[in-house]
BALOZA-625866 format. One record per residue (C-alpha): residue number from 1; residue in three letters; chain; x, y, z. Coordinates in Angstrom, 3 decimals. Each point is the difference from the previous one (the first is absolute). Layout:
<nodes>
num / residuo / cadena / u / v / w
NUM / ala / A / X / Y / Z;
...
</nodes>
This chain:
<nodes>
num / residuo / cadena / u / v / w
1 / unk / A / 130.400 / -4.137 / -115.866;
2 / unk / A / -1.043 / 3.010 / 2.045;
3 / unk / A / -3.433 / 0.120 / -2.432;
4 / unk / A / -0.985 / -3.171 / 1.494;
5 / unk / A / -2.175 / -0.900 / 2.608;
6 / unk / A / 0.929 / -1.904 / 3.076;
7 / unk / A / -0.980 / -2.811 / -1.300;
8 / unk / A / 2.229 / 0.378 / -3.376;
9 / unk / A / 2.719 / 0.987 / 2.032;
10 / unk / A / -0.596 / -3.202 / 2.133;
11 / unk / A / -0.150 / -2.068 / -2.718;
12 / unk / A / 3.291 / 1.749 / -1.904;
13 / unk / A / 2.359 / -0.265 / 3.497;
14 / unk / A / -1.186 / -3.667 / 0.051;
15 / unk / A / 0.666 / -0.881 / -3.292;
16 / unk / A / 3.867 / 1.717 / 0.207;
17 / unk / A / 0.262 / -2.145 / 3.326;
18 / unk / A / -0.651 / -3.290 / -1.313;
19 / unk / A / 1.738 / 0.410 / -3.538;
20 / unk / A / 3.169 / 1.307 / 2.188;
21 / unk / A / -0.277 / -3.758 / 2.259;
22 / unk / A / -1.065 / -1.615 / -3.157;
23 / unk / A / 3.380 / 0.851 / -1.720;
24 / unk / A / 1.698 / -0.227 / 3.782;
25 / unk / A / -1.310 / -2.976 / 0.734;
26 / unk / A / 0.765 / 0.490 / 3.686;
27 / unk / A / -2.642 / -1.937 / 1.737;
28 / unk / A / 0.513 / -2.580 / -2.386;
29 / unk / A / 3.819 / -0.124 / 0.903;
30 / unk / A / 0.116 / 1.410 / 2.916;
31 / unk / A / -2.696 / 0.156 / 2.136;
32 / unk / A / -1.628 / -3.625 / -0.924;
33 / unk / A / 3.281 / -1.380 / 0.946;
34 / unk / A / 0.260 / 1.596 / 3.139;
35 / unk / A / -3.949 / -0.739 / 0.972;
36 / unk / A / 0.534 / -3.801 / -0.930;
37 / unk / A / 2.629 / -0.221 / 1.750;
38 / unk / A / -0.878 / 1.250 / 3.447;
39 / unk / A / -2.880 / -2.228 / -0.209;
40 / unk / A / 2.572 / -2.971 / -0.713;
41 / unk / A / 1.961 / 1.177 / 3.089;
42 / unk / A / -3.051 / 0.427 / 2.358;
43 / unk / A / -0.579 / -4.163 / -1.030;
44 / unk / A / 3.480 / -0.825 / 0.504;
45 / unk / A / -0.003 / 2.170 / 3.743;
46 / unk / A / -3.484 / -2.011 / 1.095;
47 / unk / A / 0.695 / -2.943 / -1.489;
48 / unk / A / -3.472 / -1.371 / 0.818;
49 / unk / A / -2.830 / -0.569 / -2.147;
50 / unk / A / -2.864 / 0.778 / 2.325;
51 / unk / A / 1.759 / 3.377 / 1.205;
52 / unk / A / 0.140 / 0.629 / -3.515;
53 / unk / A / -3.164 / -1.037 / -0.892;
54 / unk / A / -1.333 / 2.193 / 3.247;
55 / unk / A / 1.986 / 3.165 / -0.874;
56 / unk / A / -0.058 / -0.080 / -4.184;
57 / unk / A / -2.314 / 3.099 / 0.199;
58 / unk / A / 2.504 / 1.886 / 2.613;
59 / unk / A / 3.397 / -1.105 / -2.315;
60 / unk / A / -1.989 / 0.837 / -3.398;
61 / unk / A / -0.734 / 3.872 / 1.158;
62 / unk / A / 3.521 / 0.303 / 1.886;
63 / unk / A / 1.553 / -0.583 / -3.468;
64 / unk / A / -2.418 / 2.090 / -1.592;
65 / unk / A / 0.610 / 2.680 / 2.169;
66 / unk / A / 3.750 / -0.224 / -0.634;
67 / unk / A / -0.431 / 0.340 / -3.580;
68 / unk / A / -2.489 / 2.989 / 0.074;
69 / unk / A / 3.184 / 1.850 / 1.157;
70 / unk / A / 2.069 / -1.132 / -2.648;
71 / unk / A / -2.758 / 0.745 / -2.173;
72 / unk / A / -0.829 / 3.940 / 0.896;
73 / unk / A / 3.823 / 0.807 / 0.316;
74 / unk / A / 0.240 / -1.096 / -3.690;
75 / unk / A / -3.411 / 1.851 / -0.932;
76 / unk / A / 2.245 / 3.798 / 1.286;
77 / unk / A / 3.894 / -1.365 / -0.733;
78 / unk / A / -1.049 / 1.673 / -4.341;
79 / unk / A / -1.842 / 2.914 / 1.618;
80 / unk / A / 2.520 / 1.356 / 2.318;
81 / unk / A / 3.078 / -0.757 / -2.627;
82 / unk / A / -1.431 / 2.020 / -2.153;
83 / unk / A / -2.057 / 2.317 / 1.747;
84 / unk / A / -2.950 / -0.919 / -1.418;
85 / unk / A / -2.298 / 0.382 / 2.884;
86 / unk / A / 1.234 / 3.871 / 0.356;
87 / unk / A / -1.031 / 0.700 / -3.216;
88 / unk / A / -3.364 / -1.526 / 0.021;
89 / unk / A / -0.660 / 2.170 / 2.713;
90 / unk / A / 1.657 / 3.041 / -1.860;
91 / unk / A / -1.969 / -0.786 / -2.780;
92 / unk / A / -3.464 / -0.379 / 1.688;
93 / unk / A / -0.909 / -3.351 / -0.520;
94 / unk / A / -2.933 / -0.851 / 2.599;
95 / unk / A / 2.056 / -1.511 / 2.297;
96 / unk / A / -2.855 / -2.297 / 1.154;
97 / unk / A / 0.332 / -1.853 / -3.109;
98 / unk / A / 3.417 / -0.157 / 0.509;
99 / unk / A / -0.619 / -1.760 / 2.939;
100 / unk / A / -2.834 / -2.477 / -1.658;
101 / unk / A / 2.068 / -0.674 / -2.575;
102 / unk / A / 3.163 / -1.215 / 1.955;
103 / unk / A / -2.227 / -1.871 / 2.927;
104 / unk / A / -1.817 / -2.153 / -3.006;
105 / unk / A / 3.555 / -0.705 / -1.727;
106 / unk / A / 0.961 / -1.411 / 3.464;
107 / unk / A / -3.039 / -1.678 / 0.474;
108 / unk / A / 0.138 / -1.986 / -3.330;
109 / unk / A / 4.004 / -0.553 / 0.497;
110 / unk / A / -1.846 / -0.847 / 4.112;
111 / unk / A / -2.472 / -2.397 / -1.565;
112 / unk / A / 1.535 / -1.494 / -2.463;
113 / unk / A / 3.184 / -1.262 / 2.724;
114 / unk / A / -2.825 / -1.018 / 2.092;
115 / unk / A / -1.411 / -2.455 / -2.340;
116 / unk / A / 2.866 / -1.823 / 0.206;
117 / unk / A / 0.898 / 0.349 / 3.580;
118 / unk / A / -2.568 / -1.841 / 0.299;
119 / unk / A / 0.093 / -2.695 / -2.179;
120 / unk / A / 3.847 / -0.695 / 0.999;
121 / unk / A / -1.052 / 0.105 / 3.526;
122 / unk / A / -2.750 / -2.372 / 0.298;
123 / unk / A / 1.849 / -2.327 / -2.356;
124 / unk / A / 2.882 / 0.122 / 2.847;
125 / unk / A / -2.011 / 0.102 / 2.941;
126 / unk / A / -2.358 / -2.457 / -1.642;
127 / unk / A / -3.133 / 2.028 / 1.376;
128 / unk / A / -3.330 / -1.136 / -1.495;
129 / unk / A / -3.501 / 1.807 / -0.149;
130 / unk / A / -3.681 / 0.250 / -1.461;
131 / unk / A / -1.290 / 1.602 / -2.945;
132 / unk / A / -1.499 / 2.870 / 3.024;
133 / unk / A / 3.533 / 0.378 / 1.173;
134 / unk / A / 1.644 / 1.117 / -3.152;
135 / unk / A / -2.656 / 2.891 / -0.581;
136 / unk / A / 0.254 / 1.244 / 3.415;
137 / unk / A / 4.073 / -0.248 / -0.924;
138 / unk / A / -0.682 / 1.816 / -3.052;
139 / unk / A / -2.057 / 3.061 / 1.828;
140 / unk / A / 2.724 / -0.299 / 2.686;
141 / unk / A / 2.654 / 1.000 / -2.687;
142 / unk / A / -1.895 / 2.108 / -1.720;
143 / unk / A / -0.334 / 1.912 / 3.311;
144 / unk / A / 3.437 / -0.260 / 1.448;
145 / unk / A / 1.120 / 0.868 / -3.666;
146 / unk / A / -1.690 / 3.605 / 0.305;
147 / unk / A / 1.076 / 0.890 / 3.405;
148 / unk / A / 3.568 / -1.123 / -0.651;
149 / unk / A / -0.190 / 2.138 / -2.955;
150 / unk / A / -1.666 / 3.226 / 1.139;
151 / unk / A / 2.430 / 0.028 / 2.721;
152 / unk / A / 3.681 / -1.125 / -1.601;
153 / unk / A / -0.472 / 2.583 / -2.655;
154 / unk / A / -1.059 / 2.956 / 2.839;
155 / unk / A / 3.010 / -0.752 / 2.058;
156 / unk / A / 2.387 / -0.751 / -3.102;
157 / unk / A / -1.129 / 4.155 / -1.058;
158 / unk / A / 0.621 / 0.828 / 3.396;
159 / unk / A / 3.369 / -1.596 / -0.115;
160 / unk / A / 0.923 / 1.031 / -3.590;
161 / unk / A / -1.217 / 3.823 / 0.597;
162 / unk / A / 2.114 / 0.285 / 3.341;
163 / unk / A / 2.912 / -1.213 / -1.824;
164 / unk / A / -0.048 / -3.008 / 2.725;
165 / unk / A / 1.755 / -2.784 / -0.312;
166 / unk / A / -1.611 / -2.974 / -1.687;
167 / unk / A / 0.896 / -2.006 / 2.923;
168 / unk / A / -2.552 / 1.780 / 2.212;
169 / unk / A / -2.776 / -1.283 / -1.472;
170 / unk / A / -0.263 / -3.829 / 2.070;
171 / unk / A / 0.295 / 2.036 / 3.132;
172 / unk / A / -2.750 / 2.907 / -0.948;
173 / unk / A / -2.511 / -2.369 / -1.719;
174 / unk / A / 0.414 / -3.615 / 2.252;
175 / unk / A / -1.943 / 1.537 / 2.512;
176 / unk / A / -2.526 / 1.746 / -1.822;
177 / unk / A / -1.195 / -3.268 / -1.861;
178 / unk / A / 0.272 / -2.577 / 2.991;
179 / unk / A / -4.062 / -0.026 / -0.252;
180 / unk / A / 0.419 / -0.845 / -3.870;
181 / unk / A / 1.808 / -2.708 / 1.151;
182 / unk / A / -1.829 / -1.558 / 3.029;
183 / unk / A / -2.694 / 0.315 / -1.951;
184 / unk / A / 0.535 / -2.050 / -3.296;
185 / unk / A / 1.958 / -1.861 / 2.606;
186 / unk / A / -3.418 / -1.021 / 1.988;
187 / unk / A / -2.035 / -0.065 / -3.529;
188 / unk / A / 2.402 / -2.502 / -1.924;
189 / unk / A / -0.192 / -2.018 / 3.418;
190 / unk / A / -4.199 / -0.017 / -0.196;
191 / unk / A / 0.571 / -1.288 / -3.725;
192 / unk / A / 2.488 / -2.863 / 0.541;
193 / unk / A / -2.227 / -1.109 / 3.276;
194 / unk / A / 3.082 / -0.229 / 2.227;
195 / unk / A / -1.011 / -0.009 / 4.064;
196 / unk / A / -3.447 / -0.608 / -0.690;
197 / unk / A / -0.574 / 3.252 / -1.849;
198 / unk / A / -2.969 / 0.342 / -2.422;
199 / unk / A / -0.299 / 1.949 / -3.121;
200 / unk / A / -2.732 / 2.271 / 1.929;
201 / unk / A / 2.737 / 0.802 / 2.398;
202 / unk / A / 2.065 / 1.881 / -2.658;
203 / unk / A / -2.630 / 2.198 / -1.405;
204 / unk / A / 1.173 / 2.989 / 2.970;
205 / unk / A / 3.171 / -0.300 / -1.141;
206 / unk / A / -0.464 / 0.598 / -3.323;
207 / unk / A / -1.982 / 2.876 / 0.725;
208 / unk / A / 2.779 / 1.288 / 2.393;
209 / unk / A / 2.563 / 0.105 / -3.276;
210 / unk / A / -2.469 / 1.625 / -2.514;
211 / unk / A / -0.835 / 2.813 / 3.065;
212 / unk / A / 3.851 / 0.456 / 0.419;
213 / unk / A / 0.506 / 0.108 / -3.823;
214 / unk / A / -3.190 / 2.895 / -0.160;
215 / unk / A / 2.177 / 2.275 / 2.475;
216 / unk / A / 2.826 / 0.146 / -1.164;
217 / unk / A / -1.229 / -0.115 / -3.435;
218 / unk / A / -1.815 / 3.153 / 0.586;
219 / unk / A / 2.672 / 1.526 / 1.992;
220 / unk / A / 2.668 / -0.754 / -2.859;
221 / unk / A / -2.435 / 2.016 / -2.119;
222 / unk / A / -0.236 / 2.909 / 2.624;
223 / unk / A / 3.674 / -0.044 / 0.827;
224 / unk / A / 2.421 / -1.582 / -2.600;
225 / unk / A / 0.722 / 4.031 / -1.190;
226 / unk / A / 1.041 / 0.979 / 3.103;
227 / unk / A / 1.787 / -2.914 / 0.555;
228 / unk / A / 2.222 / -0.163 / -3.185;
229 / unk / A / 0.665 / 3.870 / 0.586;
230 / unk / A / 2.382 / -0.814 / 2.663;
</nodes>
């Protein structure tokens, strides 16, 4: 792998990723589970359909964000068992695409969870919307999808290079992507039309989440080496 380019690397690291939750089946099991049910237990605790209706958006991306966790920790748990990362770095595979190639295995893992998120919880929060709204949903995702990534998989190295515990990473990364999820937050509010929001009045907050995806996208590229060193 070391006679590849970043993008071949990318595209290698990727592949391993998703073959190793394809035969897992975690999210599947584990983490779809655990997102629907969180959004079950946020209807249950409000027990109203127009709070729910109001704050779908909000409860979508708060069980979103709980899975992203469950999501990167599984992305390192083969790595640091087995070393793997070390030896990629021993070996002198371009680190970058390293990095690439686990942030778009998370992403499509990310995406994919999404999908239905949101599916399950308009069904239970019986939200409705325009033709308009669902693109700007679909750009929203796209974008919170990338920044989510980018920064799960710099802070997962971080954590797997220190030799951190796993545990960590909620409390290191919750802060960091609070804008990722006001955000989609305000943007999946714009496309539903709740409290007299337009579509126009999403459009910043899109472009908020694909900004915040560019940083930390490029610093991922500048730093994940450093940062899986330890």
């Amino acid at each position: 792998m070391n006679s590849l380019g970043t993008g071949g690397v990318a595209w290698h690291v990727a592949m391993k990723d998703l073959r190793i939750e394809w035969r897992g089946r975690v999210v599947i099991n584990q983490v779809l589970p655990f997102a629907a049910l969180v959004m079950v237990a946020f209807a249950f605790a409000l027990d109203s359909d127009a709070v729910l209706q109001r704050t779908a958006g909000g409860l979508v991306w708060l069980a979103t964000m709980f899975s992203t966790f469950l999501i990167v920790q599984r992305s390192y748990a083969a790595d640091v068992d087995d070393g793997a990362l070390e030896s990629l770095r021993a070996a002198g595979i371009d680190m970058q695409g390293v990095f690439l190639g686990k942030s778009l295995a998370v992403m499509v893992e990310l995406f994919l969870l999404q999908c239905v998120l949101v599916l399950v919880g308009f069904v239970l929060y019986d939200v409705q919307m325009s033709l308009s709204g669902w693109g700007m949903l679909l750009v929203t995702m796209v974008g919170a999808t990338l920044g989510l990534g980018f920064v799960g998989v710099l802070y997962g190295g971080l954590i797997a290079g220190a030799g951190y515990r796993e545990t960590l990473l909620p409390l290191l990364v919750l802060p960091v992507v609070a804008p990722v999820l006001l955000a989609a937050t305000r943007a999946t509010e714009s496309a539903i039309g709740v409290s007299g929001l337009t579509i126009a009045d999403g459009w910043p907050w899109v472009g908020i989440l694909f900004v915040f995806a560019g940083i930390f996208g490029l610093g991922g590229l500048l730093s994940f080496d450093s940062v899986v060193e330890g």
